[in-house]
C-alpha positions in Angstrom: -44.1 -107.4 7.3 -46.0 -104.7 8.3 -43.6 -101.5 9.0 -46.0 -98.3 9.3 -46.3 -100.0 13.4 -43.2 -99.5 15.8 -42.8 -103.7 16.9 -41.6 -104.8 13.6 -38.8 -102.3 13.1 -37.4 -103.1 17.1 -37.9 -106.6 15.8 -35.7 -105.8 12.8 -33.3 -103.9 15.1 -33.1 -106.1 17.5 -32.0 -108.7 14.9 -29.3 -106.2 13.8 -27.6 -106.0 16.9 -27.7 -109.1 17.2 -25.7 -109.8 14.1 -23.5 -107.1 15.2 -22.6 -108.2 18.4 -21.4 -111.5 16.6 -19.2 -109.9 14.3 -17.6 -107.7 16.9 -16.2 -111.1 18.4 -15.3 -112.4 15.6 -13.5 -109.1 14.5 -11.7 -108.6 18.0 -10.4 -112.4 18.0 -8.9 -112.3 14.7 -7.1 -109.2 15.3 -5.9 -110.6 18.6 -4.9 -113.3 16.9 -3.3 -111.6 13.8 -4.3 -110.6 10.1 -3.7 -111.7 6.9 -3.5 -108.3 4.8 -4.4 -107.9 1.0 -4.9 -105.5 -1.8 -7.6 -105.3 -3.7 -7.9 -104.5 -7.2 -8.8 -101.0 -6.7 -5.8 -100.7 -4.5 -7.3 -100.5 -1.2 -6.9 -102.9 2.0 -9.0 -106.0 2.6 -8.3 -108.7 5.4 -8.9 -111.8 5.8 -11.5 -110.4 8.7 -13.0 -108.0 6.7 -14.0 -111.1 4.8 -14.8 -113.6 7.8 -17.1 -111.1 9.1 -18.8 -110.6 6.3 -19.3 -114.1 5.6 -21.0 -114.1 9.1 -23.0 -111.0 8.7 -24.3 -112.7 5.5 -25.1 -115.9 7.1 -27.2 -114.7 9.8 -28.9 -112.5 8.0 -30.0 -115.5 5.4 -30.9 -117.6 8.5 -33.2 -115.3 9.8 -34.6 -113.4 6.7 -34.0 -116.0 3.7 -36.5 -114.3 1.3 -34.2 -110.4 2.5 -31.0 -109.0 -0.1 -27.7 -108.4 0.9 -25.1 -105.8 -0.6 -22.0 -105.8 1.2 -18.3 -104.4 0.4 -16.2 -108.1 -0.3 -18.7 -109.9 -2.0 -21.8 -110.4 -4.6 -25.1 -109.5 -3.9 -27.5 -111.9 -3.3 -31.7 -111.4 -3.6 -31.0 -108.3 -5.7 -35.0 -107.9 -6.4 -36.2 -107.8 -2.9 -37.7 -104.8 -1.5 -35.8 -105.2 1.8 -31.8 -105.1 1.1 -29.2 -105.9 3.8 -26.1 -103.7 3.3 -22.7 -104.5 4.9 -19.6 -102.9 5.2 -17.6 -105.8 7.6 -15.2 -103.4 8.5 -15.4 -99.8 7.6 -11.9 -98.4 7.8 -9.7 -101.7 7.3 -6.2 -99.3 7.2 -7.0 -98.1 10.7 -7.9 -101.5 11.8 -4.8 -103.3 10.0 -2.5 -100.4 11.8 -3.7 -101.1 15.7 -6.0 -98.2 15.0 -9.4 -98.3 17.1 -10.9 -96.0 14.9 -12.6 -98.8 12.7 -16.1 -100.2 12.7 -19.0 -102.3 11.1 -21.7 -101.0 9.2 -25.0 -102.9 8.6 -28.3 -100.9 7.7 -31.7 -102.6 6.1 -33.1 -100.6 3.3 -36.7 -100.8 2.3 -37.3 -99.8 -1.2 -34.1 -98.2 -1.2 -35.3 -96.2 2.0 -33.5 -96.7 4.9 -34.8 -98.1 7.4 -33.0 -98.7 10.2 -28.8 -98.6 10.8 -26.0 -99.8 13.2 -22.7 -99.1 13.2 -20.4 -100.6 15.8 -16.9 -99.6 16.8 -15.8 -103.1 18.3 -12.8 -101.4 19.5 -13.8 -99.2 22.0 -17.2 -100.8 23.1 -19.9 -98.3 21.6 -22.4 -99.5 19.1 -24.2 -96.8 17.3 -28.1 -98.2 16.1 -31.1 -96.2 15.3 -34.5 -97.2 13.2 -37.2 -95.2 11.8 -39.6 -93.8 14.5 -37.3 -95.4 17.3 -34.5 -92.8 18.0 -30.7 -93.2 18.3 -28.7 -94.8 20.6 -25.3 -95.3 21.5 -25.1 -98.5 23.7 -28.4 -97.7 25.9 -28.1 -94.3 26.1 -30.3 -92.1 23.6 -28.6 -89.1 21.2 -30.4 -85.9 21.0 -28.5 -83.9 18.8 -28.7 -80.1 19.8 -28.3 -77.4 17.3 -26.1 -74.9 16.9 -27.5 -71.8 18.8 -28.3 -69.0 16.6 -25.6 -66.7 18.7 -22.9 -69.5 19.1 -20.2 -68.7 15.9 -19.7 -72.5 13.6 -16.5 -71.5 13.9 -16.1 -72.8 17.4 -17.8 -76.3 15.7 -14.9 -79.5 14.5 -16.0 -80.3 11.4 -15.0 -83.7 10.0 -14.2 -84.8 6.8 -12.7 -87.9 5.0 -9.0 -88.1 3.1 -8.9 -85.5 0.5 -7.5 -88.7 -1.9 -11.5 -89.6 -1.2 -12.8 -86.5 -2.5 -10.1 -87.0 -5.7 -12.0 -89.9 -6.3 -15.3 -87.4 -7.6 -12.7 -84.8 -8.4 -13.6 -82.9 -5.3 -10.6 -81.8 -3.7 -11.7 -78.3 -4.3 -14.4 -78.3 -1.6 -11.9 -79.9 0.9 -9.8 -77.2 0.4 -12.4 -74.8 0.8 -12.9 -76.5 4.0 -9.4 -76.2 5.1 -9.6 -72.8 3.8 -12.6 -71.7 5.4 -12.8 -72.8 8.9 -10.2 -73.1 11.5 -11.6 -76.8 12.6 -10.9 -79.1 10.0 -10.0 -82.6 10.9 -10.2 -85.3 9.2 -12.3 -88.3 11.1 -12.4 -90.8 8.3 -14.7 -93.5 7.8 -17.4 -94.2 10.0 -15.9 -93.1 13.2 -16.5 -89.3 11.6 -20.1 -90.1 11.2 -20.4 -91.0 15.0 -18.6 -88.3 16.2 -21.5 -86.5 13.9 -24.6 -88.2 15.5 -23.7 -87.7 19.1 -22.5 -84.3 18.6 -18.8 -84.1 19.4 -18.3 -82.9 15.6 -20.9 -80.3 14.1 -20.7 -82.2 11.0 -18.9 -84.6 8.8 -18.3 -84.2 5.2 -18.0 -86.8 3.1 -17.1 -87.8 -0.7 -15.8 -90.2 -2.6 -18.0 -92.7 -0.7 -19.3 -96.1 -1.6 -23.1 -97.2 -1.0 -22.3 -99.4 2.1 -20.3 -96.5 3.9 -23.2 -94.1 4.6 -26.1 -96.8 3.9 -27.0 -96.5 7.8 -25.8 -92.7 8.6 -29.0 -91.3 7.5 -31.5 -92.8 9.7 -28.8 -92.4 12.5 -28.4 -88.9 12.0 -31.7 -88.1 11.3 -33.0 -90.4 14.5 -30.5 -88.7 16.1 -32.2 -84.9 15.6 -29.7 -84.2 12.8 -29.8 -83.2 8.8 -28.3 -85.6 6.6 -27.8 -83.9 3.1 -27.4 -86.3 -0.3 -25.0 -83.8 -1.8 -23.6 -85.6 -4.9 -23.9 -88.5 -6.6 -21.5 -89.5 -9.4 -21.7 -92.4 -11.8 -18.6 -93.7 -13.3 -18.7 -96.9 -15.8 -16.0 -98.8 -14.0 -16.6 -98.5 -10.5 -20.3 -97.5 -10.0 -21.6 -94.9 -7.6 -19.7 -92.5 -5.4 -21.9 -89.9 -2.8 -20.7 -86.7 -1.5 -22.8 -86.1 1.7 -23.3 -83.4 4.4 -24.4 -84.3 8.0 -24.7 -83.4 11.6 -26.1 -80.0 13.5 -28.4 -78.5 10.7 -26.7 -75.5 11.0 -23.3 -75.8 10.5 -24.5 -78.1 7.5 -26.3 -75.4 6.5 -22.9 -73.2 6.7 -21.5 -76.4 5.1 -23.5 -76.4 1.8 -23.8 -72.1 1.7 -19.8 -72.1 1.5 -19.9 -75.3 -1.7 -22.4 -73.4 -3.2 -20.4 -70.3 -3.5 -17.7 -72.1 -4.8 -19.5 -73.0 -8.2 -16.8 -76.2 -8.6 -17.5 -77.1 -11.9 -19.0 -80.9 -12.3 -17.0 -83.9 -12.1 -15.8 -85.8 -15.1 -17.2 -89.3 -15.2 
């Protein structure tokens, strides 16, 4: 597939949405109908939608790109090799979503030798699907998100910033820079999951700050943001031998993320233990 021309990537975004907009269903019937709720092993909450939809996800994708991988949050990887790799999160923020919460949503992006390529991320609760793809802009529904800077006269304090759980940055031992945050700027609120990176992309937040993240939570938040006219910064990344990777990232109004980043970098925390 040839991807330095604009037609394939619609074509691969096009697909996306697609699979999207059959998961939201999905997702919005079985919470109508009620949820089977779980813990997993690493304590957190799984349902048995998070699951269903990610059994779909992963079904339409392999219809329509057999020879494609897939990563996603509840279950094994599949076509591991592949230069393109499908990466799921079914439902991104499953306590919100258990809880009557609209805050949730889905996350499915397509890397390309671990590039990203394009990314979606749909909040089937209140109607707005987030999409964007390299070269094609972001969108929210059909309307396009130009993300405007800060103005060099305009103070950051006057900018929300965002930021996950503080128990999220514990899990890099991080909680230092959240308190820094809280510390250092009058609008801290936590936004968690991926409704904090679209509050990022169109603009409502100057940025979001992140940690303690998994691969499939911020596997299509670059190419939004950065479709979107925004700077997505790869902070951190921490390995540890039983769980794998966490990211700390930085995003939204290049700006404040530079004020963002200047303030950590003061700080000096000292690195993580593995």
């Amino acid at each position: 597939m040839g991807l330095k021309s604009l037609p394939p990537r619609r074509e691969l975004l096009a697909a996306a949405l697609g699979f999207v907009g059959k998961s939201r269903r999905l997702i919005l019937s079985r919470r109508r109908r009620g949820l089977s709720v779980m813990r997993k092993a690493d304590q957190t909450l799984v349902t048995d939608a998070d699951v269903a939809a990610e059994r779909l996800l992963r079904s339409e994708i392999g219809k329509r790109f057999p020879e494609h991988g897939i990563v996603g949050e509840e279950l094994p990887g599949v076509n591991l090799s592949s230069e393109f790799q499908w990466i799921i999160d079914p439902i991104d923020g499953t306590l919100s979503f258990a809880r009557g919460i609209p805050l949730y949503g889905t996350i499915i992006a397509l890397h390309h030798r671990g590039r990203p390529l394009l990314g979606v991320i749909d909040h089937p609760a209140l109607g707005e699907c987030y999409s964007a793809a390299a070269g094609l802009g972001a969108w929210v529904n059909r309307r396009r998100l130009r993300l405007q800077d800060l103005p060099s006269g305009r103070p950051v304090e006057d900018e929300i910033l965002a930021t996950g759980d503080r128990a999220h940055f514990g899990r890099c031992g991080r909680e230092r820079l959240f308190d820094l945050l809280i510390l250092g700027h009058p609008q801290v609120r936590s936004y968690a999951d991926c409704f904090g990176h679209t509050l990022a992309a169109s603009g409502a937040a100057g940025a979001m700050v992140d940690y303690g993240v998994r691969l499939w939570d911020v596997a299509a938040t670059e190419v939004l943001i950065q479709e979107a006219g925004g700077r997505y910064v790869l902070a951190e990344r921490i390995e540890k031998p039983k769980s794998g990777s966490f990211y700390g990232v930085v995003f939204g109004k290049p700006r404040v993320v530079d004020w963002i980043l200047k303030l950590f970098a003061l700080s000096k925390p000292p690195p993580a233990s593995p």
